[in-house]
Structures are given as C-alpha cells and as structure tokens.
C-alpha positions as CSV (number, residue, x, y, z in Angstrom):
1,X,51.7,118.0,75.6
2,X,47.9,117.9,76.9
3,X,46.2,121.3,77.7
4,X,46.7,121.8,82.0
5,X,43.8,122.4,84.1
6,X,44.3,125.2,86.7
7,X,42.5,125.9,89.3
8,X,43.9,129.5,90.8
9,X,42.0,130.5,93.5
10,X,44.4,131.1,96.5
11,X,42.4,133.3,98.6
12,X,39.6,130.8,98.4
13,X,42.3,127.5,99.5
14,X,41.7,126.2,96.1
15,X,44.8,125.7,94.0
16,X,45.9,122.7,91.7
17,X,47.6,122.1,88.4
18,X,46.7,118.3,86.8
19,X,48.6,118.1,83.8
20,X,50.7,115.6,81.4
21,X,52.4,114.5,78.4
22,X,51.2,112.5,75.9
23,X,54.2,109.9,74.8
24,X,52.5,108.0,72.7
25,X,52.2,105.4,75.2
26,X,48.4,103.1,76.2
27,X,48.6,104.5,79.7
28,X,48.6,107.7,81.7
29,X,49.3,107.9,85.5
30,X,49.4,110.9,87.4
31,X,51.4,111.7,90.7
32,X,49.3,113.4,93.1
33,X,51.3,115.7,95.2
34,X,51.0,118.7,97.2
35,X,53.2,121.2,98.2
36,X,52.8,125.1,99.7
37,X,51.7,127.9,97.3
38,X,53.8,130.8,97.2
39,X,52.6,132.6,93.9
40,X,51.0,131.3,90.7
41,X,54.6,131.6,88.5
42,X,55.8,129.7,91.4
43,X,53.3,127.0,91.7
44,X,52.7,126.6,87.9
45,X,56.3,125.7,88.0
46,X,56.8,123.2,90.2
47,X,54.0,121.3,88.6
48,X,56.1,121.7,85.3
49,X,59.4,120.2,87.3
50,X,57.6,117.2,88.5
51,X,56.1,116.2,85.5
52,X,59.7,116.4,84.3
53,X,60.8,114.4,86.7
54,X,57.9,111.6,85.7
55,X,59.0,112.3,82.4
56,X,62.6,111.1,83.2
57,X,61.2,107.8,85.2
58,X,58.9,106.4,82.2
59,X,62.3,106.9,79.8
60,X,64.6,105.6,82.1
61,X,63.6,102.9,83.4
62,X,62.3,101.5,79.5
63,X,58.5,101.0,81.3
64,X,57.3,103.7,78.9
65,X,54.1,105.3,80.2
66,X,52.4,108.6,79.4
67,X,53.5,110.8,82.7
68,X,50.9,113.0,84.4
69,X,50.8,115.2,87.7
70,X,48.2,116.7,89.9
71,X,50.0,119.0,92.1
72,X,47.9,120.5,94.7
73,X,48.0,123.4,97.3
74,X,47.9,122.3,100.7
75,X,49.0,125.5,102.4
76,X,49.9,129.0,102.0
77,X,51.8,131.8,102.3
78,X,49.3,134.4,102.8
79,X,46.4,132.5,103.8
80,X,47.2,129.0,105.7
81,X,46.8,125.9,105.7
82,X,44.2,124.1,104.0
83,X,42.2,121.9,106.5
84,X,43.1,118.4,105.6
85,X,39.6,117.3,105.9
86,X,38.6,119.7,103.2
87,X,41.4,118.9,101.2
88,X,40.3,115.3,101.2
89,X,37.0,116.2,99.9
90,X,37.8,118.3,97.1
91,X,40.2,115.5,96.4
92,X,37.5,112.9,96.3
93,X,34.3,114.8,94.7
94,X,36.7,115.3,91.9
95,X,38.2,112.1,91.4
96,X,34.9,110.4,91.8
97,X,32.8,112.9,89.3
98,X,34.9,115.3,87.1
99,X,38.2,114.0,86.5
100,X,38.6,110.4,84.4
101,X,42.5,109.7,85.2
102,X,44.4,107.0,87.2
103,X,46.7,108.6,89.9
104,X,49.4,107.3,92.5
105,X,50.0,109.6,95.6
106,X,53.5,110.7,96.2
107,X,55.7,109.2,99.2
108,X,55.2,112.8,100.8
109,X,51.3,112.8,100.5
110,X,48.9,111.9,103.2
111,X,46.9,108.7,102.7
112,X,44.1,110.2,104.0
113,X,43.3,112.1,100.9
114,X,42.5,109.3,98.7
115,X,40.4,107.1,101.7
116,X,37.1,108.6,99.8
117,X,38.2,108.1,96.2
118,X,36.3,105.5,94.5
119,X,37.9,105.0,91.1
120,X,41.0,105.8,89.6
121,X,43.6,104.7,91.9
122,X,46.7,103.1,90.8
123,X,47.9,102.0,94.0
124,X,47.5,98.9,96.4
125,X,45.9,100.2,100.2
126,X,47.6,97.3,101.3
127,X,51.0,99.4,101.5
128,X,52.3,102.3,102.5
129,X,52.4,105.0,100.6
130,X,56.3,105.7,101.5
131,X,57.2,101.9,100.8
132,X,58.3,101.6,96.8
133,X,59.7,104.6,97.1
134,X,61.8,103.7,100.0
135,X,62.4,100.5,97.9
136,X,64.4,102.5,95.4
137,X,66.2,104.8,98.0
138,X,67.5,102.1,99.9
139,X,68.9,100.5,96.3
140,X,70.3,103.9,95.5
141,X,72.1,104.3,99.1
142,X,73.3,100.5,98.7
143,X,74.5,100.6,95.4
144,X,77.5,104.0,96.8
145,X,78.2,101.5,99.9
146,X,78.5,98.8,98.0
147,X,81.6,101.0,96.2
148,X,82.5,102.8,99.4
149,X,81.6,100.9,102.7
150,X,83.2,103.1,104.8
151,X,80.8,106.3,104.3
152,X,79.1,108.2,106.6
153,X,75.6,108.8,106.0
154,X,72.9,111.3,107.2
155,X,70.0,113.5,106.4
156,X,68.4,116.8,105.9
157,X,64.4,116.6,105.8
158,X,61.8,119.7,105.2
159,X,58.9,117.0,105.6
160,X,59.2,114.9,109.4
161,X,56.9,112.5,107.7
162,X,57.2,108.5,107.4
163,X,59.7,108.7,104.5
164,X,62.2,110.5,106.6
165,X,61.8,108.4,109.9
166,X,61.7,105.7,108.0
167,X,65.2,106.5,106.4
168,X,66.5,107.2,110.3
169,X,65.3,103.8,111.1
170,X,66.8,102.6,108.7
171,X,70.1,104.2,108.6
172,X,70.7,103.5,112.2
173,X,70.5,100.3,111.8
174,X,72.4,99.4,109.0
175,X,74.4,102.4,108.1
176,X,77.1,104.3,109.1
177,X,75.0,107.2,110.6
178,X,75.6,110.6,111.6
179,X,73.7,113.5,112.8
180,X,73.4,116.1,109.9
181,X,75.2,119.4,111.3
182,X,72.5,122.4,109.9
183,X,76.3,125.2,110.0
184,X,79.6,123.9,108.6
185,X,81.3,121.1,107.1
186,X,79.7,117.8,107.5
187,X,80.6,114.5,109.3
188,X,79.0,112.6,106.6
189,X,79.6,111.6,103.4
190,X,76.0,110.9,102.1
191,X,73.5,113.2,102.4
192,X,70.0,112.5,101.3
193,X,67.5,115.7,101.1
194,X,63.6,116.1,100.0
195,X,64.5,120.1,100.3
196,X,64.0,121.8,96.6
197,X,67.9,122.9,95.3
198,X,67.3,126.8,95.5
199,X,70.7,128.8,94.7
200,X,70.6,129.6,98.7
201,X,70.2,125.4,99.7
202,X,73.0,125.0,96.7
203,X,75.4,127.1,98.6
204,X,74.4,125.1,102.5
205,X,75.0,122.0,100.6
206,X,78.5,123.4,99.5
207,X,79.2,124.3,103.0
208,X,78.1,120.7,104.4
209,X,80.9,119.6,101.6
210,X,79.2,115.5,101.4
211,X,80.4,113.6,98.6
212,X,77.0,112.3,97.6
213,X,73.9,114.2,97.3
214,X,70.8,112.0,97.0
215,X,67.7,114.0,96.0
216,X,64.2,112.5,97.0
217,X,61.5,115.0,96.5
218,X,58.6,115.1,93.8
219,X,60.3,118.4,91.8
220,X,63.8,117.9,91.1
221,X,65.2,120.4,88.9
222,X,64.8,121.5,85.5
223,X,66.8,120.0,82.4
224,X,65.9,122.6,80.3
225,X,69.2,124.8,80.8
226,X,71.3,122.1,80.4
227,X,72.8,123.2,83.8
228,X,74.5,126.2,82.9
229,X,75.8,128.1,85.5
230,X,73.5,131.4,85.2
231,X,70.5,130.0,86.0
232,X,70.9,126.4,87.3
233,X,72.4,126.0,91.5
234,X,73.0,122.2,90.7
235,X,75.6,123.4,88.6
236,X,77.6,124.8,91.9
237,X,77.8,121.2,93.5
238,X,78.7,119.8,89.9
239,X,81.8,122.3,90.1
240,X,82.4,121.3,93.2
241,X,82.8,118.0,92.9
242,X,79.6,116.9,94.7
243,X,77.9,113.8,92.5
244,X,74.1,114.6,92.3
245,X,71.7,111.8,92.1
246,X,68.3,113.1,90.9
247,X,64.7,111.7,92.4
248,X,63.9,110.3,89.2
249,X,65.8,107.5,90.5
250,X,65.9,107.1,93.7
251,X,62.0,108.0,94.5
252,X,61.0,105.9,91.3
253,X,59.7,103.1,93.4
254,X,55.9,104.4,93.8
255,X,55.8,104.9,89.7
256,X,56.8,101.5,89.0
257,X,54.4,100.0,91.5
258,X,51.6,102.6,89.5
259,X,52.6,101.2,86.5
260,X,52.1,97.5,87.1
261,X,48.3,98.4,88.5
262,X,47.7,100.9,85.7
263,X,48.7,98.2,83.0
264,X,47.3,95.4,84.9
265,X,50.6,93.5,83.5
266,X,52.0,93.0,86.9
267,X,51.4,91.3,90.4
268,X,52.4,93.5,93.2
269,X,55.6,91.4,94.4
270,X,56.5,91.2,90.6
271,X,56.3,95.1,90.7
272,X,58.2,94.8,93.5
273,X,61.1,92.9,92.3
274,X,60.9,94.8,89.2
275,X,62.0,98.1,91.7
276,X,65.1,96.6,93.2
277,X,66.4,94.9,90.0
278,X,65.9,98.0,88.1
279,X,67.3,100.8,90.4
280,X,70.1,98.1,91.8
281,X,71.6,97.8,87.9
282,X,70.4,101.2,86.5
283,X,72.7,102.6,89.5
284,X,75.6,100.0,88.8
285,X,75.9,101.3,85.2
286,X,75.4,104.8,85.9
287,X,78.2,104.7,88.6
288,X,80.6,103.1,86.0
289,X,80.0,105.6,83.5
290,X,80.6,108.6,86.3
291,X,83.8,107.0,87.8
292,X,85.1,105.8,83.9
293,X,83.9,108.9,82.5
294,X,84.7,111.7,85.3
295,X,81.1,112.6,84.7
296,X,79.2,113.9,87.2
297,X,76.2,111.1,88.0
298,X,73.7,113.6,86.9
299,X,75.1,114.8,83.9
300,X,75.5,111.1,83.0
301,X,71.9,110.4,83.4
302,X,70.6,113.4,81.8
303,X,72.8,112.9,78.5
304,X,71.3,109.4,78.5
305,X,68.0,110.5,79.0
306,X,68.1,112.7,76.0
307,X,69.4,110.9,73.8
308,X,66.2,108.5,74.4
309,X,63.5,111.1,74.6
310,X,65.6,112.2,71.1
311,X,67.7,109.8,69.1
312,X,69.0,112.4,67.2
313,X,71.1,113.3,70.6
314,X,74.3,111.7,70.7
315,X,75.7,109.9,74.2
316,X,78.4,108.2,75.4
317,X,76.5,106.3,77.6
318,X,74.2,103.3,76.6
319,X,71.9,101.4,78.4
320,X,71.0,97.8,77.6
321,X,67.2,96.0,78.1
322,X,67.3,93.3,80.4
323,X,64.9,90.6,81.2
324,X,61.6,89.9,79.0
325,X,58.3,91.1,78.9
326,X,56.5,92.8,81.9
327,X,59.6,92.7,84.0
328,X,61.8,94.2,81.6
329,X,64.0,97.4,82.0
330,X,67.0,99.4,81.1
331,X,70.2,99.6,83.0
C-alpha cells in the first residue's frame, strides 16, 4: 500500500484523497471520482471502498494492474457546492504540475474536469466518458435475460447523469421496462442502482423485493467483514434471497479501456472487444456457480477473488484464462 495524499480542507472547498496499491504490476491507473463530503472518517472511507473495488477489477478480470484512486469533493454538507469551474482548475494545475500519475474519470464524472489536463490521461476524448462502462452493464443485464427473458427491469438513480438516461434509453427499447415504485414491492425484477448500500437503502431494497440487484457506482462495499451480519447491510439482501452483483463487474468497462491506453498494448476497438468478451463469460461462469452452488452471486465472486489476491484461500470456484496475449482474461 502507497502512502495517501489528503487534502482536508472542507471549509476552504478543498478535499481529495489520491491513493493506491502497489501489486507488483508495470502500471498504475487511478479513477478519478467525486462524490459529496460529509465528514473526513466519511470521506477517507469511501476513497478506501473504491480502491477496493479497483482492487477487485485488476484481479478479476486477469488484466493485472496496480489500482489507484483520486476521489475528490465536489460538494458539501456544510458548505456547498464546489463551483465546477474551480473544480476543473484545481484538477488541471495539479495534474499538469504536481502529480505524475495516469488517471481515467469515472462514468459519474463530468468531462469537463479533465478538458485542461495536459498529460496523464488514460482515456480516448473520442468517447464518452459513460460508454465502456455502459459496455459492461449492458453485458451484465444480458447475461440474467439471457437465463430469464421474461424479467422486468427498472431503475433507481441518485446521479440523473448520462449513465442513467442512457440505461432508460436503453431499457425501453430493448427490455422489459418498468417504472421503479420509490414505496412497496416492486413490478420489476431487475433493479440496477448507483445509490451506496447504507443499512437504511438495504432495508428499501428489501421492501422493493427485485430478484437481481445490479450495483453500478464507484464505492461498492467493503469485503473486509466478510459480510457478517453486524456490520455489513448486503448481508440483509443475501438472506433474503436477493443475488447482488457488485460494480466491479458491471462498471468495469472504463478500467479496461484505461488499461489498454495505460499499457499501450491495445487499440481502442480491441479494448473494446476485450469488455464484452470478458464481462459476457466472466458473468456466464459466475451465474453457473450461483445457480449450481446456491451461492449468492456475490459471495461467489468474492470467494474467487480471494483466493487470487491469496492462494492460500481455498474456493470452490475456478476461473480459467482465455484467449492469448493482450486480449486475454479470466472467466
């Protein structure tokens, strides 16, 4: 683990945490998100669950890069928003003359934050920001309708940004869509959220009683716990029967496309291609080791996940590497 920088300033606007873990791999990206700041514990925190989160992506998917973050404040709770203009700057003046790291923005993040950055961006301009990310969503919805083509989808959304609209498009068109109900049992049996699983959303989610919870925000949740029940609300929808996919796979899209730049091993398209192969067969396995297994989906991909960050954890479940060279992956 590298040494964070913090910046803790929230009466002055200024608030970020840029930190990551050293794998052992050549190269380190870093997410750049933002989100509100409620309190330093707080904050410090969710910068610790999303670079969990990229921790689980570089394993996963076999790619194998050292994960970073730089979580920064964009509003908050005693003192506003941050203009975004400002924002943008600080963004850039840093980038450009302090800090010497690559970074990808989140599919939450405003584009207009890295316009003045110079060097070390791991992205294309020529895409959207939301569109590998959306990539691996759309292959993580597919891969339940492929199994259950009659479900109902909808969706629940803190951020009205492009990723959500873009998921409305999208499920009007070629899902079964219904309008998510905010009190009571839900129509749908799909629900995909970017809200953080808080005990008080854990019990909501109970209520809206989907079958499928699809998670695609930066933070996720923490492993750390193992998902006991004192101190982890995932654990509620595990007991309730509700399979839980995690953001680390269906939002790992924008990492993959990072990756390939970062690396230089990888065209775009290639990186691409790489996204639906790898979340279309990662899910295919995953879902026969849940339904074989009675496994909640989660609890599936966190036992295999340890048992790669650790070999001397034992799983059930085992991946295989397919394809060669820059476009391999597990699954």
């Amino acid at each position: 683990m590298t040494t964070p920088i913090i910046q803790d300033t929230p009466q002055e606007k200024n608030c970020f945490v840029l930190d990551s873990t050293d794998l052992g791999y050549e190269k380190t990206i870093h997410r750049v998100c933002t989100t509100e700041y409620i309190d330093s514990d707080d904050f410090k925190n969710r910068a610790k669950l999303i670079l969990e989160n990229e921790k689980h992506k570089s394993l996963l998917s076999g790619k194998n890069w050292n994960p970073g973050v730089w979580l920064i404040a964009d509003k908050f709770k005693d003192h506003g928003d941050v203009i975004e203009k400002h924002l943008a700057s600080m963004v850039g003046k840093r980038l450009n003359n302090i800090f010497d790291i690559k970074v990808y923005p989140s599919n939450s993040l405003n584009f207009n934050l890295l316009k003045s950055v110079r060097r070390g961006i791991a992205w294309d301009q020529g895409i959207e920001i939301v569109e590998a990310d959306f990539t691996s969503t759309f292959g993580t919805i597919m891969s339940i309708i492929e199994k259950y083509p009659d479900y109902k989808i909808t969706g629940d959304f803190e951020n009205n940004g492009a990723f959500s609209q873009g998921f409305l498009d999208l499920a009007k068109q070629q899902f079964n869509y219904v309008t998510h109900k905010q009190f009571g049992p839900s129509d749908a049996d799909i629900l995909l959220t970017d809200k953080i699983i808080t005990p008080e959303y854990s019990k909501q989610l109970i209520q809206f009683n989907p079958k499928v919870i699809i998670m695609c925000n930066d933070i996720g949740f923490s492993f750390e716990d193992n998902l006991a029940p004192s101190n982890n609300p995932i654990y509620e929808l595990i007991e309730k029967n509700i399979q839980v996919i995690p953001p680390f796979i269906s939002t790992i899209g924008n990492s993959l496309i990072a990756e390939g730049i970062a690396t230089a091993k990888r065209e775009l398209e290639e990186s691409f291609l790489l996204t639906q192969n790898l979340v279309s067969h990662l899910n295919t396995s995953i879902w026969n080791f849940t339904l074989n297994s009675r496994v909640n989906y989660i609890m599936v991909a966190s036992e295999i996940f340890n048992s790669i960050s650790d070999p001397k954890n034992q799983t059930r479940f085992q991946l295989s590497e397919y394809d060669v060279g820059t476009m391999s992956y597990l699954a």
